[in-house]
C-alpha positions in Angstrom: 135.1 110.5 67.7 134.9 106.5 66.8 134.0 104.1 69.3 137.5 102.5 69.4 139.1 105.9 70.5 136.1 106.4 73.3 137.2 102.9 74.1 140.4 103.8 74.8 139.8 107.0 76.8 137.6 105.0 79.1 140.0 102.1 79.3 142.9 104.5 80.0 140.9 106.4 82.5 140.7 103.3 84.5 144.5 101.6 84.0 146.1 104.9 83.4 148.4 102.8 81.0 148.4 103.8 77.3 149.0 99.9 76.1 146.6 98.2 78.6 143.9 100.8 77.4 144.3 100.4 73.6 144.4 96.3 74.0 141.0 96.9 75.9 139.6 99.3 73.1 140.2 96.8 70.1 143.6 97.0 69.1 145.8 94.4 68.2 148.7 93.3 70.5 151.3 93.8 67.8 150.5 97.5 67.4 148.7 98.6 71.0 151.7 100.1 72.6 152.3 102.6 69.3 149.0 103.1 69.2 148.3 104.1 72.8 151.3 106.5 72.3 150.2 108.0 69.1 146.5 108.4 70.7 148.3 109.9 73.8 149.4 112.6 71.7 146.2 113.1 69.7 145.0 116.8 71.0 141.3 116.5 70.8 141.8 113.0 73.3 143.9 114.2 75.6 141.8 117.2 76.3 138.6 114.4 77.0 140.9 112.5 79.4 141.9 116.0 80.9 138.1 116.9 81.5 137.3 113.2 82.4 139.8 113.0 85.4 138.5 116.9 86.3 135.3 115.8 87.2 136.7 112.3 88.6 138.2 114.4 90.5 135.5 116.7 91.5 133.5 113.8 92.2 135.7 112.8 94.7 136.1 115.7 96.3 132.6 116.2 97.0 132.3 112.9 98.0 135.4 113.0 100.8 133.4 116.0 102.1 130.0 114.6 102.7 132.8 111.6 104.2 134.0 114.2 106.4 130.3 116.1 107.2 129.6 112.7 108.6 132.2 112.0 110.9 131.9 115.5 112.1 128.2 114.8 112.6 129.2 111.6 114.6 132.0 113.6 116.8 129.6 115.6 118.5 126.3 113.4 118.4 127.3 109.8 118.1 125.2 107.8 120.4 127.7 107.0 122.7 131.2 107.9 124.0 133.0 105.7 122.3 131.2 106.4 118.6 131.9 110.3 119.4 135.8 109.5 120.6 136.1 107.0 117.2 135.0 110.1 114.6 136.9 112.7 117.1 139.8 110.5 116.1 139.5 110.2 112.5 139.0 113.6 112.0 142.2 114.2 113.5 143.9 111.9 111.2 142.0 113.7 108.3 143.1 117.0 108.9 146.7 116.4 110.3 146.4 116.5 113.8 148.5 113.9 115.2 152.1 113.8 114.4 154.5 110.6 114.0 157.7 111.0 116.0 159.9 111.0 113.0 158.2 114.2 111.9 158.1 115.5 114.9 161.9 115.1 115.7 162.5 116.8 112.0 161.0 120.0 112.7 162.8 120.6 116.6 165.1 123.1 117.0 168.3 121.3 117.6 167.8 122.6 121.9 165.0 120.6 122.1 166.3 117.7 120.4 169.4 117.7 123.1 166.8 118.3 125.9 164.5 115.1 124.5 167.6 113.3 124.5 169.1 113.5 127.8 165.5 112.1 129.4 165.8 109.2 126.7 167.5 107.1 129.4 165.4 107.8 132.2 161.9 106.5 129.8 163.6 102.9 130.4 164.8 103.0 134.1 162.0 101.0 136.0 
């Protein structure tokens, strides 16, 4: 493979934008955006930029779980309270454990959205 199409794999790796990379890898501005389409469609690039954003990806996944083995660490032995309530709290965003009220309302059973909204009133009576 030539360095201008390695050029453009890295470029479009990091713009995700077929034009933007083949500017970037040497290309002239008249021709970049038939280019970048033509080397889109090239077999042997598209399976680097497959196996390029595999291992971005892997990469990221490992690194979002030593992310997470840390917080977790910090939930049960930060130093203090307030460190151990702060990762308790993000690992609950992480995984899904709180709920905004929109969501919440979507998935009631249509009972329990008339029970929540008969004691609407009474949340603003002083």
């Amino acid at each position: 493979m030539n360095h201008k199409r390695s050029r453009f794999i890295s470029e479009y790796l990091l713009s995700g934008n077929a034009t933007e990379a083949a500017l970037e890898a040497g290309y002239s501005k008249k021709t970049a955006y038939s280019q970048g389409q033509r080397l889109l469609k090239n077999v042997e690039i598209m399976n680097e930029i497959k196996e390029s954003q595999g291992r971005i990806q892997e990469d990221a996944e490992i690194k979002l779980k030593e992310v997470v083995l840390q917080i977790k660490r910090l939930a049960f032995n930060g130093e203090t309270e307030a460190i151990r309530l702060k990762a308790l709290d993000m690992l609950m965003k992480h995984l899904g454990g709180y709920m905004d009220s929109f969501k919440m309302l979507a998935i009631m059973k249509e009972e329990h959205l008339e029970q929540v909204a008969k004691k609407i009133p009474s949340w603003f009576d002083d």
